[in-house]
PyMOL Python script that loads the backbone (N, CA, C, O; Angstrom):
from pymol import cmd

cmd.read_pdbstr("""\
ATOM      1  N   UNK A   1     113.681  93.792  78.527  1.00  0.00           N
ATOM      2  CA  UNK A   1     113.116  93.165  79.695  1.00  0.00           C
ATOM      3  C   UNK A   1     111.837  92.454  79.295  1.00  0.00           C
ATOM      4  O   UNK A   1     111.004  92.965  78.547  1.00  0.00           O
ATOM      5  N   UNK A   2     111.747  91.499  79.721  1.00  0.00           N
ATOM      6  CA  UNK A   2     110.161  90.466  79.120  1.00  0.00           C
ATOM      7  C   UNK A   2     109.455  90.679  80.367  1.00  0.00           C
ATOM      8  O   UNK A   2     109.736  90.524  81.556  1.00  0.00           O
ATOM      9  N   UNK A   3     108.622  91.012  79.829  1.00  0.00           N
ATOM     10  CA  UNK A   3     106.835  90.818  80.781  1.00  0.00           C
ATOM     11  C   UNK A   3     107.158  89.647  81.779  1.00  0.00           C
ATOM     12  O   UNK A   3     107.567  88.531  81.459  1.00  0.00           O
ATOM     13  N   UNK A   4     106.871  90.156  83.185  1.00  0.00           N
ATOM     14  CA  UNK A   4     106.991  89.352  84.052  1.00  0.00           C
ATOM     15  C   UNK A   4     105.264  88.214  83.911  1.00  0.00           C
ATOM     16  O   UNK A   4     104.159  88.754  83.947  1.00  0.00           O
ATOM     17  N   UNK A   5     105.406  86.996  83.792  1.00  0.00           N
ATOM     18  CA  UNK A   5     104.108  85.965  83.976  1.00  0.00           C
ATOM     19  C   UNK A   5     103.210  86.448  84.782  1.00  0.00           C
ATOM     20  O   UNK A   5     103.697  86.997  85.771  1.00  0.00           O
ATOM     21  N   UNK A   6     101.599  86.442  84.693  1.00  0.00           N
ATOM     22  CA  UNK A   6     100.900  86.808  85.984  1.00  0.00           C
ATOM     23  C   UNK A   6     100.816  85.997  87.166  1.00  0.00           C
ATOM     24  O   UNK A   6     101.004  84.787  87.045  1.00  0.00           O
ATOM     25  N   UNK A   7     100.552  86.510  88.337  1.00  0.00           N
ATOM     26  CA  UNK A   7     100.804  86.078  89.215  1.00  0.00           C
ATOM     27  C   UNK A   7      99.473  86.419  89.995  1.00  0.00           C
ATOM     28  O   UNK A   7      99.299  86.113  91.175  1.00  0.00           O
ATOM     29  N   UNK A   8      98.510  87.119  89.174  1.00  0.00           N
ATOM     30  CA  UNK A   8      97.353  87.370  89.594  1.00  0.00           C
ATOM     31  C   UNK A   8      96.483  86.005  90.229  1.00  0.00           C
ATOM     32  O   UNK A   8      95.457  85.875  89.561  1.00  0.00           O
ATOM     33  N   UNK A   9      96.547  85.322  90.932  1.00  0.00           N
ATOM     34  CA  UNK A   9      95.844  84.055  90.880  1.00  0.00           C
ATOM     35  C   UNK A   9      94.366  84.817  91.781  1.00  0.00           C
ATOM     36  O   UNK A   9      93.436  84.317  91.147  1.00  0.00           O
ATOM     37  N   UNK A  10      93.789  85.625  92.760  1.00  0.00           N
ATOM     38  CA  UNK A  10      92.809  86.454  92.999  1.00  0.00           C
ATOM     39  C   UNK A  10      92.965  87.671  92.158  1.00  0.00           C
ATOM     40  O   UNK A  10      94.073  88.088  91.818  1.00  0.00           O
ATOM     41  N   UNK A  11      92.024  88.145  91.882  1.00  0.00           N
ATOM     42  CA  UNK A  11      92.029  89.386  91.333  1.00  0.00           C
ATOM     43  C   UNK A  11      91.666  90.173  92.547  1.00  0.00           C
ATOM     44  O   UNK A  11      91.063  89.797  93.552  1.00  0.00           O
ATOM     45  N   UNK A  12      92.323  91.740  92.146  1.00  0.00           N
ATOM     46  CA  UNK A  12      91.687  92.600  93.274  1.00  0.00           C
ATOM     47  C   UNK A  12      90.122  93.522  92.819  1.00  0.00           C
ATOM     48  O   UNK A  12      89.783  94.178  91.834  1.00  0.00           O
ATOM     49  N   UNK A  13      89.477  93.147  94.093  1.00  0.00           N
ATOM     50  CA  UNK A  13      88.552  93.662  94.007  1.00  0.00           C
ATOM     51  C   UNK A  13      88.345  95.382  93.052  1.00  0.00           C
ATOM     52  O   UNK A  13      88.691  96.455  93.547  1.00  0.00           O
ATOM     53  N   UNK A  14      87.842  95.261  91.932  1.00  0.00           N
ATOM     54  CA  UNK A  14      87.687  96.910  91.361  1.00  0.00           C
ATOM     55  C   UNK A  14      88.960  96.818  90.060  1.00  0.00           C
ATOM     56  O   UNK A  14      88.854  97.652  89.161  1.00  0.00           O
ATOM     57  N   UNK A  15      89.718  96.167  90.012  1.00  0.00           N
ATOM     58  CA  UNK A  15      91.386  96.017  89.767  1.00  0.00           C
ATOM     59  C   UNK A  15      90.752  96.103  88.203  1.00  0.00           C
ATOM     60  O   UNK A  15      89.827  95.359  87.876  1.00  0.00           O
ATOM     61  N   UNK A  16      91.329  97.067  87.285  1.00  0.00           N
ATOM     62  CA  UNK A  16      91.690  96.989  86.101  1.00  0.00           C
ATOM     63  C   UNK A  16      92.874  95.968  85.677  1.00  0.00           C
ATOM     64  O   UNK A  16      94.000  96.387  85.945  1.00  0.00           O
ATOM     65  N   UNK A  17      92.799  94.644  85.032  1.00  0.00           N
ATOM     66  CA  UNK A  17      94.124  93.872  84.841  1.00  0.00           C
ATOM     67  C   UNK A  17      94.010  93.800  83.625  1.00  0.00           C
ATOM     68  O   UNK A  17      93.152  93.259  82.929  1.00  0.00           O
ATOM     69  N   UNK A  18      95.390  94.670  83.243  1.00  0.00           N
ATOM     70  CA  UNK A  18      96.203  94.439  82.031  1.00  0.00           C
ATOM     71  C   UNK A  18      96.055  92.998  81.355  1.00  0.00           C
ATOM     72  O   UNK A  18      95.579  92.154  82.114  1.00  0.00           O
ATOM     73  N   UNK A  19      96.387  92.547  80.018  1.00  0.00           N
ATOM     74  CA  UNK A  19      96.082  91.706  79.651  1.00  0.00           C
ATOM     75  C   UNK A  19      97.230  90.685  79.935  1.00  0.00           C
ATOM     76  O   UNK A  19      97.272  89.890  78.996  1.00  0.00           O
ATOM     77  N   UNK A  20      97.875  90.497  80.581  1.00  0.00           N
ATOM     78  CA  UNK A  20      99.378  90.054  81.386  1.00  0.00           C
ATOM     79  C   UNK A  20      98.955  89.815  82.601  1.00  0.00           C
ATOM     80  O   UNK A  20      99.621  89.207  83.439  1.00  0.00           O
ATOM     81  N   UNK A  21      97.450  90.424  82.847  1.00  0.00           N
ATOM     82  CA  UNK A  21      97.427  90.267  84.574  1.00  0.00           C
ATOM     83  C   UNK A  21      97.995  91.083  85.444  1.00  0.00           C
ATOM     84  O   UNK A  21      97.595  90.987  86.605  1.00  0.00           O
ATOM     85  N   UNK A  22      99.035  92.068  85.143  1.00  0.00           N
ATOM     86  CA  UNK A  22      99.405  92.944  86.170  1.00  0.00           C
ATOM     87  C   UNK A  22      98.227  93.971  86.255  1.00  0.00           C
ATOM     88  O   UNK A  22      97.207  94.229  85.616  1.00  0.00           O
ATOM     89  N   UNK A  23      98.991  94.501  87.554  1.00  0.00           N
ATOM     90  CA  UNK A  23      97.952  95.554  88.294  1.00  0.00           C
ATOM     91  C   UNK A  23      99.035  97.029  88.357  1.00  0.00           C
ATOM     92  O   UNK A  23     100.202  97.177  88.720  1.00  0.00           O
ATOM     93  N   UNK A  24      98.148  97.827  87.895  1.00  0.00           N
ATOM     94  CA  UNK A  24      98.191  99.621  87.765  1.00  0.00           C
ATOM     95  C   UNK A  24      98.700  99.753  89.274  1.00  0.00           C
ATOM     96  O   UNK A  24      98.464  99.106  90.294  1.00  0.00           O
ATOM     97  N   UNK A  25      99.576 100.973  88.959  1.00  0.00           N
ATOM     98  CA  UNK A  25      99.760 101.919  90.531  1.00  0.00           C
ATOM     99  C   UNK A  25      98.714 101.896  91.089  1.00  0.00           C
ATOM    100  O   UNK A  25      98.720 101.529  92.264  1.00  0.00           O
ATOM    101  N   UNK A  26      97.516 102.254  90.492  1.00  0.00           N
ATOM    102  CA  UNK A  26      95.922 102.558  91.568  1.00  0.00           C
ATOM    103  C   UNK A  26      95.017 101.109  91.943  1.00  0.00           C
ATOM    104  O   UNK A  26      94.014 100.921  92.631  1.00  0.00           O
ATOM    105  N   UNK A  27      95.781 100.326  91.241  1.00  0.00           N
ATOM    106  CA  UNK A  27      95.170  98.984  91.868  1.00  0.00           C
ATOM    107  C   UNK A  27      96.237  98.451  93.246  1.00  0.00           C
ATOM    108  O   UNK A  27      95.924  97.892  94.298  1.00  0.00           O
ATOM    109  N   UNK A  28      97.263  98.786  92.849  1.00  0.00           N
ATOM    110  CA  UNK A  28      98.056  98.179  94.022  1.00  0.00           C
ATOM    111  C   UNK A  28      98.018  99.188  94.962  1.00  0.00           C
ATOM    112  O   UNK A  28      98.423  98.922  96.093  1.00  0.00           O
ATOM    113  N   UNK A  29      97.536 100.493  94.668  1.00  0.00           N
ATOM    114  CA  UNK A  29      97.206 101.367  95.982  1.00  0.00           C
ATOM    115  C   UNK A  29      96.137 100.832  96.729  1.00  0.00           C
ATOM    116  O   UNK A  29      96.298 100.728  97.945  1.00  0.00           O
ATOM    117  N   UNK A  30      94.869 100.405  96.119  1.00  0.00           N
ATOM    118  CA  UNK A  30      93.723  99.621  96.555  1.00  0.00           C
ATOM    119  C   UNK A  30      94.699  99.002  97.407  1.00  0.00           C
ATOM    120  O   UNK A  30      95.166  99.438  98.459  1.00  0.00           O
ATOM    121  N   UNK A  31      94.996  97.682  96.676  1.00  0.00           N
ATOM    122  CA  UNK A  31      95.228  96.690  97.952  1.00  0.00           C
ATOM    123  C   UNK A  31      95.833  96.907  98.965  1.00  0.00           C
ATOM    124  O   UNK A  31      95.485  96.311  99.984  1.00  0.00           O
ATOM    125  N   UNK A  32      97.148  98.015  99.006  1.00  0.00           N
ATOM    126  CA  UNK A  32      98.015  98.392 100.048  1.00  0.00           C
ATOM    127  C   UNK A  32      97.636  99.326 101.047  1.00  0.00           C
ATOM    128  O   UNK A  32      98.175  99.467 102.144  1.00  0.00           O
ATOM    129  N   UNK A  33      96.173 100.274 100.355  1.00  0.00           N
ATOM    130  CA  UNK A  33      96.009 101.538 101.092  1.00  0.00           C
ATOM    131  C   UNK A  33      96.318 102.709 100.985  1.00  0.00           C
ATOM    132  O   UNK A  33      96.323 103.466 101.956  1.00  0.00           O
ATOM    133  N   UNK A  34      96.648 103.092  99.731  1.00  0.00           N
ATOM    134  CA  UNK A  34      98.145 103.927  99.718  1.00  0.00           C
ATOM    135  C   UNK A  34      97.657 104.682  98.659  1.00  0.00           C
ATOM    136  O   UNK A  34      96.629 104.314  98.091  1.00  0.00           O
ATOM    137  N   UNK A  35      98.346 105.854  98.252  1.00  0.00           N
ATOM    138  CA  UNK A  35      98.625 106.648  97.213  1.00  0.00           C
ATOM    139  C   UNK A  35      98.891 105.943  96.215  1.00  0.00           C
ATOM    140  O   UNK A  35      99.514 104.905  96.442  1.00  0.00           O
ATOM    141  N   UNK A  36      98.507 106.269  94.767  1.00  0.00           N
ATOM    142  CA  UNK A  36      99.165 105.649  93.781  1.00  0.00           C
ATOM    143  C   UNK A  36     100.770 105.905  94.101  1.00  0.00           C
ATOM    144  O   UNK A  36     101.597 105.083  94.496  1.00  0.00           O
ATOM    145  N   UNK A  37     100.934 107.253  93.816  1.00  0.00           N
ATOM    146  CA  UNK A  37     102.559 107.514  93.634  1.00  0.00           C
ATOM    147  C   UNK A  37     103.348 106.966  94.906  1.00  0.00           C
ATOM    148  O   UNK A  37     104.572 106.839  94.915  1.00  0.00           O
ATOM    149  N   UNK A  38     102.202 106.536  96.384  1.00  0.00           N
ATOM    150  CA  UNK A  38     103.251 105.833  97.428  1.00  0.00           C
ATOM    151  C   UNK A  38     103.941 104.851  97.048  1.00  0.00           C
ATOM    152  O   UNK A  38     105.113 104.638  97.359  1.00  0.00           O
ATOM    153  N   UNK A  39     103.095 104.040  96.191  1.00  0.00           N
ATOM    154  CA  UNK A  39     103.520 102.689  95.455  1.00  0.00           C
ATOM    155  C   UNK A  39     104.736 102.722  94.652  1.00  0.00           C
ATOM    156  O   UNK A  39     105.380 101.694  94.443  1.00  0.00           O
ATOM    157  N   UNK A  40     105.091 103.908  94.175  1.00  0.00           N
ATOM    158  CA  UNK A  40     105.882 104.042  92.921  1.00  0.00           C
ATOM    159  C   UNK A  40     106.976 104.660  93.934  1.00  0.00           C
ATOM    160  O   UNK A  40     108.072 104.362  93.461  1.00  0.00           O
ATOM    161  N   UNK A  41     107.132 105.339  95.035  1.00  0.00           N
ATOM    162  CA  UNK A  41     108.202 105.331  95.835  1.00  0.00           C
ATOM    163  C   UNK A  41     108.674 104.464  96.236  1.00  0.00           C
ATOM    164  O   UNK A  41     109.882 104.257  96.116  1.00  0.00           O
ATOM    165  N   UNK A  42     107.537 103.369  97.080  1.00  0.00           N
ATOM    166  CA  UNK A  42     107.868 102.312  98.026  1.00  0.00           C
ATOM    167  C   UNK A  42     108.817 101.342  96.453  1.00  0.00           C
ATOM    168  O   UNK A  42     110.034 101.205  96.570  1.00  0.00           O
ATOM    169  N   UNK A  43     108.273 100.906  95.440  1.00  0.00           N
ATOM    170  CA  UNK A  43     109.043 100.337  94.494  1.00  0.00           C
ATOM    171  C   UNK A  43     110.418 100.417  94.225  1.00  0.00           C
ATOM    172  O   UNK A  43     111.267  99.539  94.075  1.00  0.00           O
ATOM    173  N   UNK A  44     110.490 102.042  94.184  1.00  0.00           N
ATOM    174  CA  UNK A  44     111.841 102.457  93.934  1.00  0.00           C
ATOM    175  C   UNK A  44     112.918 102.118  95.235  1.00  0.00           C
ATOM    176  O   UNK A  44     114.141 101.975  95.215  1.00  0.00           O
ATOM    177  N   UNK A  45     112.039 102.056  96.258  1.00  0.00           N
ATOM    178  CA  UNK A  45     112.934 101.946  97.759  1.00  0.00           C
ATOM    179  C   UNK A  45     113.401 100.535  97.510  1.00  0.00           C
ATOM    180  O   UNK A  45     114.619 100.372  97.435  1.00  0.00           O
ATOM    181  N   UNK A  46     112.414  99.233  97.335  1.00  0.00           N
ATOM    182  CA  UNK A  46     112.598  98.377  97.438  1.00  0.00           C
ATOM    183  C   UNK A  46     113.518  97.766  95.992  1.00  0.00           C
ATOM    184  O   UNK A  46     113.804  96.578  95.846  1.00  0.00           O
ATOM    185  N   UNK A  47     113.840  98.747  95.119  1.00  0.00           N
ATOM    186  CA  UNK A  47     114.357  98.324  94.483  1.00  0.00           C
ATOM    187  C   UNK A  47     113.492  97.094  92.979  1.00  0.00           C
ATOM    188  O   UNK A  47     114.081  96.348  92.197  1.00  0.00           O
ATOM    189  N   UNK A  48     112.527  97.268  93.063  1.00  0.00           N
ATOM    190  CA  UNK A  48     111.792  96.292  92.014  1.00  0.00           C
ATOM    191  C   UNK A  48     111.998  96.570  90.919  1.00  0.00           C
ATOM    192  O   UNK A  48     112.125  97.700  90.447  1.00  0.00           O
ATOM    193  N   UNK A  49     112.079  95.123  90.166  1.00  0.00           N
ATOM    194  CA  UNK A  49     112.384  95.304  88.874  1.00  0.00           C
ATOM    195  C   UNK A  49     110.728  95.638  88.392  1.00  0.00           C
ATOM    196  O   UNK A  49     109.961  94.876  88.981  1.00  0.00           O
ATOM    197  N   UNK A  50     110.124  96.464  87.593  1.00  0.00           N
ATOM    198  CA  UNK A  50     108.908  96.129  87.473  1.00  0.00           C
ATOM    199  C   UNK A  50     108.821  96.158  85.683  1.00  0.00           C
ATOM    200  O   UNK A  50     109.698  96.304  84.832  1.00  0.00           O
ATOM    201  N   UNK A  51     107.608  95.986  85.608  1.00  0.00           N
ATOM    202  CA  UNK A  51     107.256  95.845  83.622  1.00  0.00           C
ATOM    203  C   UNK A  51     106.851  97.488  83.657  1.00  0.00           C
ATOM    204  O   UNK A  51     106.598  98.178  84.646  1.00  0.00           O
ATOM    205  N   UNK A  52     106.878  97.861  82.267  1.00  0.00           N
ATOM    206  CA  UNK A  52     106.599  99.612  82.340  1.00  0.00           C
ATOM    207  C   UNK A  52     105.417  99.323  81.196  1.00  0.00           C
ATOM    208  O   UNK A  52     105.536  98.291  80.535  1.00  0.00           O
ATOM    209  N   UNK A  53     104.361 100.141  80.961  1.00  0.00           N
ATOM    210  CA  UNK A  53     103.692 100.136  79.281  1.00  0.00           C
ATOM    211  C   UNK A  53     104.828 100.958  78.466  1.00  0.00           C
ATOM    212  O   UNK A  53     105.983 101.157  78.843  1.00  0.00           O
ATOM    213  N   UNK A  54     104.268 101.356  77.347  1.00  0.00           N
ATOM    214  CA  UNK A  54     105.036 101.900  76.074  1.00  0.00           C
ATOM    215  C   UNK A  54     105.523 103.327  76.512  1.00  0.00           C
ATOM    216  O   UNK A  54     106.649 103.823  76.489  1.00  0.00           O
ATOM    217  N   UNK A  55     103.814 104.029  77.083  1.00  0.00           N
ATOM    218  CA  UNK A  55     103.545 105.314  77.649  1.00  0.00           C
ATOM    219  C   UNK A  55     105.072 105.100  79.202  1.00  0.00           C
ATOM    220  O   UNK A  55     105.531 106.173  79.591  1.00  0.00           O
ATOM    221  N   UNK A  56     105.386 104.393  79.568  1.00  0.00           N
ATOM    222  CA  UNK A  56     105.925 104.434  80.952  1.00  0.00           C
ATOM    223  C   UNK A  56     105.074 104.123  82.083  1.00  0.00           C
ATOM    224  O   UNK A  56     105.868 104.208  83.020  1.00  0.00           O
ATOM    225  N   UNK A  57     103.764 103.765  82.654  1.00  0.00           N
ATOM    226  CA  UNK A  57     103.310 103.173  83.317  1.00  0.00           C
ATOM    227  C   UNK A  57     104.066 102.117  83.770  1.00  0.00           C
ATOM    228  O   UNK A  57     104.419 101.235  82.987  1.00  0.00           O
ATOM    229  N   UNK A  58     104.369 102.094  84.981  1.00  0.00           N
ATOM    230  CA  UNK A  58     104.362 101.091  85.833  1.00  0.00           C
ATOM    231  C   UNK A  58     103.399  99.936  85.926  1.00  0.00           C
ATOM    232  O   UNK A  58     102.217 100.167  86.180  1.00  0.00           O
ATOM    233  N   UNK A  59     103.834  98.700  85.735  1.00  0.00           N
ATOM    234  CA  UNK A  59     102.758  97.616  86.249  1.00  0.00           C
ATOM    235  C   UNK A  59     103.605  96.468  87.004  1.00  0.00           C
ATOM    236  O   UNK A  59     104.736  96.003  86.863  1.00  0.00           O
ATOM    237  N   UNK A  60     102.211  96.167  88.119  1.00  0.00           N
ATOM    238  CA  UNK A  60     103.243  94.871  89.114  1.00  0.00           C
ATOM    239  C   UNK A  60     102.160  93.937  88.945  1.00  0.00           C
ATOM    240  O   UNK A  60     100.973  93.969  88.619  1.00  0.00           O
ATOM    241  N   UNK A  61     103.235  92.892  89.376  1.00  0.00           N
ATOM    242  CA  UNK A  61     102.268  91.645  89.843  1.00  0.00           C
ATOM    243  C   UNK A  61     101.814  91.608  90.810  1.00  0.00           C
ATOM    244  O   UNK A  61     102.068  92.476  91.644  1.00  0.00           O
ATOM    245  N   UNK A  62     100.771  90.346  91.123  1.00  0.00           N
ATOM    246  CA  UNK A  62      99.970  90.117  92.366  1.00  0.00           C
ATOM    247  C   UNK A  62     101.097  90.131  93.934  1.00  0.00           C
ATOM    248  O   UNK A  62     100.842  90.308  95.125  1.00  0.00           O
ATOM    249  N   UNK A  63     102.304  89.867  93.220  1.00  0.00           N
ATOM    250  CA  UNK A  63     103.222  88.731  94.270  1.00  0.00           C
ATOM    251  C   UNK A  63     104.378  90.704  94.628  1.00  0.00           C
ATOM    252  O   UNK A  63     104.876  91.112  95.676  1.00  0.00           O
ATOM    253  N   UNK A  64     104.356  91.226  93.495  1.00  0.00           N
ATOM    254  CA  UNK A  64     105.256  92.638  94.187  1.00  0.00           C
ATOM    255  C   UNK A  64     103.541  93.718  94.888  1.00  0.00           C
ATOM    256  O   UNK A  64     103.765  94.623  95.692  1.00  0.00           O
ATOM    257  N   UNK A  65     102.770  93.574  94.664  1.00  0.00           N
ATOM    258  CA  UNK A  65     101.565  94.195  95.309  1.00  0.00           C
ATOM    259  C   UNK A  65     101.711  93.821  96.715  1.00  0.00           C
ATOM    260  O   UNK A  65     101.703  94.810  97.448  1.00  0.00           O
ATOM    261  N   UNK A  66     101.849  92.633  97.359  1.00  0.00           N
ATOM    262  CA  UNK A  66     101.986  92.183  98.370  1.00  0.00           C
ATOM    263  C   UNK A  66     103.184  92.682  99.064  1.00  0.00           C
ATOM    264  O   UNK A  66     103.256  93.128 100.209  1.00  0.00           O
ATOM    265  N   UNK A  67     104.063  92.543  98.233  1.00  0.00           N
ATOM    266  CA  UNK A  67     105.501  92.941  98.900  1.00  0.00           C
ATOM    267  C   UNK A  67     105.305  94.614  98.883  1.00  0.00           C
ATOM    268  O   UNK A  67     106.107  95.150  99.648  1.00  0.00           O
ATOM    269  N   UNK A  68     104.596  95.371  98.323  1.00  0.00           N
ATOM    270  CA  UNK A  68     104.485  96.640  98.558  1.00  0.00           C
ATOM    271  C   UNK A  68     103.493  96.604  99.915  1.00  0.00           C
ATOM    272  O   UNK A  68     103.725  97.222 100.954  1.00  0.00           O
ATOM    273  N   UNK A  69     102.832  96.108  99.772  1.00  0.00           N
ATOM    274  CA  UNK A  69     101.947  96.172 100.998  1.00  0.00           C
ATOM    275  C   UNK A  69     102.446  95.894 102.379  1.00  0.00           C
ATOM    276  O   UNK A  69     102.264  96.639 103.341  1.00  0.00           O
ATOM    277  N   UNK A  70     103.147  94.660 102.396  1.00  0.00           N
ATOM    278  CA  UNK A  70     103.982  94.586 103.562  1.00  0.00           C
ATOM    279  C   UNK A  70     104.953  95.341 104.042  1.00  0.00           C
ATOM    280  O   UNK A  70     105.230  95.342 105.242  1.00  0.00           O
ATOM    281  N   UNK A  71     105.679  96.183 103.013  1.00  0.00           N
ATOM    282  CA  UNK A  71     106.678  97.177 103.640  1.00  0.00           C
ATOM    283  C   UNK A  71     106.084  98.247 104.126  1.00  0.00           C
ATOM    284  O   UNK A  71     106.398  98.771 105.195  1.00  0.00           O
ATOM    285  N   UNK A  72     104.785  98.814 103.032  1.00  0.00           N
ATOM    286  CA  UNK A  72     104.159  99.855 104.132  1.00  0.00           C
ATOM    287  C   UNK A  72     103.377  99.337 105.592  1.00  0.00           C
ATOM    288  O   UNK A  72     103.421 100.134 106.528  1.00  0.00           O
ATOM    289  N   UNK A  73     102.885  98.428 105.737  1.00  0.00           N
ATOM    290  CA  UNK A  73     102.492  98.184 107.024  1.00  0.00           C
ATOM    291  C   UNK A  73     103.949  98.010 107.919  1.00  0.00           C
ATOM    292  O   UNK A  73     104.039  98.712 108.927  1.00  0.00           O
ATOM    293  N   UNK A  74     105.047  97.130 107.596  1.00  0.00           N
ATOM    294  CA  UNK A  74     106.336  97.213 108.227  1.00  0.00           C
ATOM    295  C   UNK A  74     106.566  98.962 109.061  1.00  0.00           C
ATOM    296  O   UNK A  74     106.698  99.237 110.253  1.00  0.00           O
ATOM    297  N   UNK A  75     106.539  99.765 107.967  1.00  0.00           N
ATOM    298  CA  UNK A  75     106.949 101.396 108.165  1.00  0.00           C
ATOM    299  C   UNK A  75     105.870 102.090 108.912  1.00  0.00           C
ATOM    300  O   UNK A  75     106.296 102.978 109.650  1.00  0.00           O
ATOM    301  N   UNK A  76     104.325 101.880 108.913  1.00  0.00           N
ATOM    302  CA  UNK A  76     103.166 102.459 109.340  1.00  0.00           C
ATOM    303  C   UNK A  76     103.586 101.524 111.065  1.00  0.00           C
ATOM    304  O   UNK A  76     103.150 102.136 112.040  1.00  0.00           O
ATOM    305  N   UNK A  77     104.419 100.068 111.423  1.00  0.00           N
ATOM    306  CA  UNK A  77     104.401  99.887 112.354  1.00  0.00           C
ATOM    307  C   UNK A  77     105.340 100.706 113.217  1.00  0.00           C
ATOM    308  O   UNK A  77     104.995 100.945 114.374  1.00  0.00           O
ATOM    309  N   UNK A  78     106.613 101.202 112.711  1.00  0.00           N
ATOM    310  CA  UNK A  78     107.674 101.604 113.245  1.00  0.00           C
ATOM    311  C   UNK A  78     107.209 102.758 113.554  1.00  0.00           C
ATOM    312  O   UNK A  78     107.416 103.193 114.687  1.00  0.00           O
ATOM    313  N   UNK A  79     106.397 103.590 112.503  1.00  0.00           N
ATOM    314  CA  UNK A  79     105.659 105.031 113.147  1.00  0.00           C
ATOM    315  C   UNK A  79     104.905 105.065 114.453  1.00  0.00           C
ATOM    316  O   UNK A  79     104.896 106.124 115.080  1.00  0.00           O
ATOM    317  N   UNK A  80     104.413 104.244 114.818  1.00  0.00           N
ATOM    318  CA  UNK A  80     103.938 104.073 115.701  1.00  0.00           C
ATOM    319  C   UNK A  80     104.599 104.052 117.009  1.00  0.00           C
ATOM    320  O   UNK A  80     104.280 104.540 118.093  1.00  0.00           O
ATOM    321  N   UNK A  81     105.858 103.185 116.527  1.00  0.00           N
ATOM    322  CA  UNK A  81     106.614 103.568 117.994  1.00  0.00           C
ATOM    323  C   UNK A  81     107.332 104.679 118.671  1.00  0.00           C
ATOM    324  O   UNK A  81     107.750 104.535 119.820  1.00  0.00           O
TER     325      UNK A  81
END
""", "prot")
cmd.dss("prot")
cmd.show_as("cartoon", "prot")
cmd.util.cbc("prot")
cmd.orient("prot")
């Protein structure tokens, strides 16, 4: 699997970025709100292809950070009802 291009075009505030530009479970928790490991569920739900490090770390881009973010606000809306 090849390194997905960055897609970082803002950085997140605090965001450790890999030298690829992706962002850590705990950066895309930043932006989403969330648990690291929520991120790494919500991924698996949504099915993402993501980049891994050597160790197995997970890393996403700017553009699946977003799409994690929107499904948990999607699900935090339905709780509500």
């Amino acid at each position: 699997m090849s390194t997905p291009q960055s897609f970082c075009a803002q950085p997140v505030a605090g965001a450790t970025l890999t030298p690829a530009g992706l962002l850590t479970p705990a950066d895309v928790g930043r932006v989403a709100k969330c648990h690291p490991n929520t991120t790494k569920k919500i991924a698996e739900a949504l099915r993402m292809d993501v980049a891994r490090t050597v160790g197995g770390c997970r890393l996403f881009t700017r553009t699946q950070a977003e799409r994690i973010k929107a499904e948990l606000e999607r699900r935090r809306r339905e709780d509500c009802r």
